[in-house]
Each structure stands twice: as structure tokens, then as C-alpha cells.
C-alpha positions in Angstrom: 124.4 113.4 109.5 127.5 111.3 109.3 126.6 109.9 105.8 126.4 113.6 104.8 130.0 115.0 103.0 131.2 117.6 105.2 132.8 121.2 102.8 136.1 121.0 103.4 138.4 123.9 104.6 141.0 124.5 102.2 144.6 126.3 102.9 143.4 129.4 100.9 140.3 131.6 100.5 136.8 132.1 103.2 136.2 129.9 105.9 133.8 127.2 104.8 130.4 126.8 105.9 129.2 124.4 108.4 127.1 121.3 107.8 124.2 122.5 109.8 123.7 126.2 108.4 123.9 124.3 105.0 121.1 122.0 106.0 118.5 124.7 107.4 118.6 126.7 104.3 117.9 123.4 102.3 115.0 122.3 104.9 113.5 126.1 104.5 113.0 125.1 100.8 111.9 121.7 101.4 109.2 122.4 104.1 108.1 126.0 103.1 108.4 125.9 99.3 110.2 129.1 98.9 112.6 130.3 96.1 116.2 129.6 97.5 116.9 133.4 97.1 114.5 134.4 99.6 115.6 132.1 102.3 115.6 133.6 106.2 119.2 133.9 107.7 120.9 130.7 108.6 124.4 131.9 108.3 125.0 130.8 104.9 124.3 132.4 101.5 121.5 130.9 99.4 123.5 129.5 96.4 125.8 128.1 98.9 122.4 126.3 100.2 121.6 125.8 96.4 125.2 124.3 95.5 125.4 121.7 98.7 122.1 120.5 98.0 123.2 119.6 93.9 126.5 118.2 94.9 124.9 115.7 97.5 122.4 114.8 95.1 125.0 113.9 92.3 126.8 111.6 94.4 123.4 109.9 95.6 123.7 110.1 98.8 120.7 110.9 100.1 119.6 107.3 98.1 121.9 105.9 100.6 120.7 107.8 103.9 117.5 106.2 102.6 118.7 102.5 102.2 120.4 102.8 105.6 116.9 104.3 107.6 115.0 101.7 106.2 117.3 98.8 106.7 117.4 99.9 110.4 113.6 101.1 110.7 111.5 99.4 108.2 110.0 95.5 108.6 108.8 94.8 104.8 107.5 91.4 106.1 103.8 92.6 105.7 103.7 95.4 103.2 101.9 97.7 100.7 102.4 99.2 97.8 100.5 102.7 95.9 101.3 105.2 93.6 100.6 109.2 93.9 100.8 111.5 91.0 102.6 115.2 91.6 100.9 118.1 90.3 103.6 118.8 87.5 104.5 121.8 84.4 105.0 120.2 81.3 108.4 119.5 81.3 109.8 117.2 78.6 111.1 114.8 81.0 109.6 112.9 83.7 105.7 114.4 83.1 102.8 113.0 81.3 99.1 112.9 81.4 97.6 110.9 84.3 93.9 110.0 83.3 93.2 108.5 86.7 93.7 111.7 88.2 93.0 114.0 85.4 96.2 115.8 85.6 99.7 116.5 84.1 102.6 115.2 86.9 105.1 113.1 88.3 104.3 109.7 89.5 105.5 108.4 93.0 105.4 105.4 94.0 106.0 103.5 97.5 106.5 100.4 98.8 105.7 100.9 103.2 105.8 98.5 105.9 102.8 97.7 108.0 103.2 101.1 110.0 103.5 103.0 107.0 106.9 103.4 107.2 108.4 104.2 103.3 111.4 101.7 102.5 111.7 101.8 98.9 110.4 104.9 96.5 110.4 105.0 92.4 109.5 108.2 90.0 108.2 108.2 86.7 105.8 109.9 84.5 102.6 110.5 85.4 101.1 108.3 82.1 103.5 104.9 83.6 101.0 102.4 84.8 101.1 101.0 88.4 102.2 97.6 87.2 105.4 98.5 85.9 106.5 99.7 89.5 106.2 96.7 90.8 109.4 94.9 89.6 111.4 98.0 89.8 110.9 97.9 94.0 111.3 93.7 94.2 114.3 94.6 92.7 115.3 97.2 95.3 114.2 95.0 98.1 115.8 92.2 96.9 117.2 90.1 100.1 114.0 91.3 102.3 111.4 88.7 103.3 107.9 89.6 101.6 105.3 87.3 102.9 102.5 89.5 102.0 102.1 92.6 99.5 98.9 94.3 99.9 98.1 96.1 96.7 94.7 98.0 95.4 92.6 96.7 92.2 94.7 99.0 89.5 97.5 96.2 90.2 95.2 93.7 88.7 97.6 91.0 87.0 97.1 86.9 87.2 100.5 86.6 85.4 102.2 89.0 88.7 100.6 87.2 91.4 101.9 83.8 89.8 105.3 84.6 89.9 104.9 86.5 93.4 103.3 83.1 94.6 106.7 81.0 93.4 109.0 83.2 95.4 106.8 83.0 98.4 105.1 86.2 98.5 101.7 86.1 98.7 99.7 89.6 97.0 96.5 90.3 98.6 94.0 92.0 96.6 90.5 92.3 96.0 89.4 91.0 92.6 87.5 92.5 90.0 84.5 90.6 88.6 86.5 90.8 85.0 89.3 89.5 86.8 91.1 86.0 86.0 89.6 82.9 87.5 90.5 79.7 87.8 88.6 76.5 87.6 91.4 74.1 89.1 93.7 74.8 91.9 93.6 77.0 94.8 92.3 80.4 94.1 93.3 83.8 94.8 91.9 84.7 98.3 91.7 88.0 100.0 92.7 88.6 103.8 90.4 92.1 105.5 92.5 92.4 108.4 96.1 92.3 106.4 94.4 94.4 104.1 93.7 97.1 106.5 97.7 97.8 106.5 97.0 99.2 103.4 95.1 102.6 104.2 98.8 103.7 105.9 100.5 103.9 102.5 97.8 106.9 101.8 98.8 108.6 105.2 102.6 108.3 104.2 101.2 110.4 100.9 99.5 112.5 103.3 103.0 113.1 105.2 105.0 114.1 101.8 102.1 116.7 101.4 103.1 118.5 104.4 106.0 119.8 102.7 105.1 122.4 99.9 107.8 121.8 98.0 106.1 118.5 97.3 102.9 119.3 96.0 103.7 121.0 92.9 107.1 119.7 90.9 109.1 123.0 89.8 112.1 121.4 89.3 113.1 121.5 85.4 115.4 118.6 86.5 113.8 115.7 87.3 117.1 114.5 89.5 116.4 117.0 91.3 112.9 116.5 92.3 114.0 113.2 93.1 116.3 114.4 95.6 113.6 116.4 97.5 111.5 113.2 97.9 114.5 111.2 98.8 114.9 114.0 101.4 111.4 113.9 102.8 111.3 110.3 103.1 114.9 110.3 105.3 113.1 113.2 107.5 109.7 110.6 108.2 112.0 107.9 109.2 113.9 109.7 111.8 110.7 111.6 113.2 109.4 107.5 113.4 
């Protein structure tokens, strides 16, 4: 709440809303997918709801309400990393066609700790492959030990797991039979019981699902989208 920017009162004109009425009418949208004119009473008018919610997420703060929680919450030491595609309209930017799920959306993508906590999230369009997530969350991470990063067959890639292996993070994966092998030198090897840690990144999906406003991308503005996700993710790190 302190990272929040609080309306300030000014010498002239109606007494400004508080940070908390703001917030409920913002949650009501978030958790129960309504239209932000039809929002129950919470001692605040919608578009002052509407107008709160667009200035905090064009100063990015709710990007660094998220870097804070998972700096203070999140061990990255063993990790895993998925994608989930958003059920999307065909808007011009941020959408495209997702043949792995058969669907038009909005890709998400997560990088969770071994309880499934989220620590790092990326958006794109639903046609991006996984792979190119990847250095985009290293990047975000940077400074964070990653000893291992357990990842699914779609992030098949000898060339990743060779540069992962030089910084001293180890990727374990199961291999396809197509899959790079070598002849000389240690092989790629595949740990079952780290692996398990992997199942929780699906239940973190399952957790953005429980709010509606998730599950289907109305947002023309893909910023904006961005900020209800950011805004999810804040609200499973303080319930953990």
C-alpha cells in the first residue's frame, strides 16, 4: 500500500478520494470481471476507479510492487518456467494465432520458484514461441542465483542449455528422441524429483484464472492488460 501514490488534496475543489475506496472498485473489476460502470458502492465514482487504475499503470508501479514481493518472497534458486495463452479479440496489438492451443490470445509467461510462487512475468502474442521468453526473464532476474530451471519439452534448444550450463545454471528437461545428442562429453541428464517443482507453475495459472478478468483479454490496450496481471500476481504474493 505504501508503494501506491496516494490523490492528493488540493487547496480548491471536492475532497479527494481515499486510497482504499479507490482500490475496491479496481479489485471488483479484477476479481469479478464487471464493466467499471456497473461497480457496487465503494464510496467512489467508477471513472474515478477507472482514472486511478490508468495513472498507476503509467508510472509502472505496480511492476515495482511486483519486483519488491518477489525480492522479499520468492527463492528462484530451484525454478520453472511455462507459458499460458489468454483467450484474446483480435486486436492489432499483442494477439496472434496460438496453434498449440488452437486459439487467438495473449501469451503469458512465468518464471515461479519451487512453491509456485511468480517472480518474474512477460506478455506477448499468442504466435511468440516459448524460447524467446527465456532471455527476456534471465534478464529480469539478473543478480538471482539459478541453479536449476526446470522447463517442459517445447523449450527444446541444445544451443540454450549450453549457454545456461556456462553461467552455472543447470536446465532440466526431458529430451525428445529428435533431440541433440552428443557423442563426447557429459550429456544432458534429467532429475524426476526437481522436476516435480514444475507441475506448481500450472497451479499459479490455475490461480490467475480465478479472477475473470483474466480469462478473456478485453482490454484494446495491451498496457493495460498488463497491468491487471501485474495486479493479480502482487495479490498471490501477499495471500502466500
Amino acid at each position: 500500500m505504501e508503494l501506491l501514490p496516494t490523490p492528493k488534496q488540493r487547496k480548491t475543489g471536492r475532497p479527494r478520494v481515499n486510497k482504499e475506496a479507490l482500490l475496491c472498485g479496481i479489485l471488483q473489476v479484477l476479481v469479478l470481471d464487471i464493466p467499471w460502470s456497473k461497480i457496487f458502492d465503494c464510496d467512489c465514482s467508477y471513472s474515478s476507479c477507472y482514472r486511478y487504475f490508468k495513472e498507476i499503470q503509467r508510472r509502472g508501479v505496480f511492476h515495482l510492487v511486483l519486483e519488491a514481493l518477489a525480492e522479499d518472497k520468492t527463492d528462484i534458486t530451484e525454478c520453472a518456467l511455462d507459458t499460458d495463452t489468454t483467450t484474446s479479440f483480435r486486436f492489432k496489438k499483442g494477439t496472434g494465432w496460438d496453434g498449440k492451443h488452437k486459439k487467438i490470445g495473449t501469451k503469458i509467461s512465468l518464471i515461479t520458484d519451487k512453491d509456485g510462487l511468480p517472480a518474474d512475468m512477460e506478455i506477448n502474442r499468442g504466435n511468440k514461441h516459448d524460447l524467446t521468453f527465456v532471455p527476456k526473464h534471465l534478464e529480469n532476474t539478473k543478480g538471482k542465483r539459478k541453479k536449476v530451471l526446470n522447463l517442459d519439452k517445447g523449450y527444446t534448444s541444445a544451443k540454450l542449455r549450453r549457454n545456461l550450463r556456462c553461467s552455472g545454471t543447470k536446465i532440466n528437461m526431458e529430451t525428445r528422441k529428435s533431440d541433440y545428442t552428443r557423442k563426447r562429453g557429459p550429456k544432458f541428464k534429467f532429475d524426476e524429483d526437481k522436476y516435480k517443482v514444475r507441475f506448481k507453475v500450472e497451479r499459479c495459472f490455475a490461480w490467475l484464472d480465478n479472477f475473470r478478468r483474466l480469462r478473456l483479454r478485453r482490454e484494446f490496450n495491451l498496457a493495460m492488460f498488463k497491468a491487471f496481471v501485474y495486479l493479480a500476481i502482487i495479490i498471490i504474493l501477499i495471500r502466500n
